[in-house]
C-alpha distance (Angstrom), angle and dihedral (degrees) to the residues before:
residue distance angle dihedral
X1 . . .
X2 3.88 . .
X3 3.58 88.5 .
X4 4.41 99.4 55.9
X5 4.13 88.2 46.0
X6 3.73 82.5 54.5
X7 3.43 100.9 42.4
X8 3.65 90.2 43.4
X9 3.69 88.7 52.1
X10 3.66 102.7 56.8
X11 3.85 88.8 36.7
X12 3.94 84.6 63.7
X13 3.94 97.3 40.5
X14 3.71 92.1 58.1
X15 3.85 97.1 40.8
X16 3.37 81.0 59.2
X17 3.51 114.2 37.8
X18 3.65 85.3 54.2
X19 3.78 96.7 60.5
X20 3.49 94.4 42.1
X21 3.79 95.6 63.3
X22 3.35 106.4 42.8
X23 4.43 93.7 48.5
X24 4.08 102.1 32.4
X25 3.74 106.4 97.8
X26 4.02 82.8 -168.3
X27 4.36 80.5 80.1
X28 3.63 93.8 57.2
X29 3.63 101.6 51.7
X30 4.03 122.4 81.1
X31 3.88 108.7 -154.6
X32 4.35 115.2 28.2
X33 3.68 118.4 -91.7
X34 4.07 109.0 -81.8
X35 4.35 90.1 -108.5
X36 4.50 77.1 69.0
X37 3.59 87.8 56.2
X38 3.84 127.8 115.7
X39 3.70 93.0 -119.9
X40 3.87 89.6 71.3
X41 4.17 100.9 54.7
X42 3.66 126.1 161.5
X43 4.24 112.3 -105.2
X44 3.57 103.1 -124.8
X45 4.03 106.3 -137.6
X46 4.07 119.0 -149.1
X47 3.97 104.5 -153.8
């Protein structure tokens, strides 16, 4: 049993991991986007 949840485990991390890389434009890019930045950060409200 322990060995098909495993096995079904790293069947699904690599399935995905692959698919990710190739397709996410996030990989490609250097420095985050400039809506990541710190110019743009949350207000913290006290109520």
């Amino acid at each position: 049993l322990l060995i098909i949840i495993w096995n079904s485990m790293i069947n699904k991390n690599i399935v995905l991991f692959s698919l990710n890389m190739t397709s996410s434009i996030e990989w490609l890019q250097n420095f985050p986007p400039a809506e990541h930045s710190y110019n743009e950060l949350p207000i913290l409200m006290n109520f």
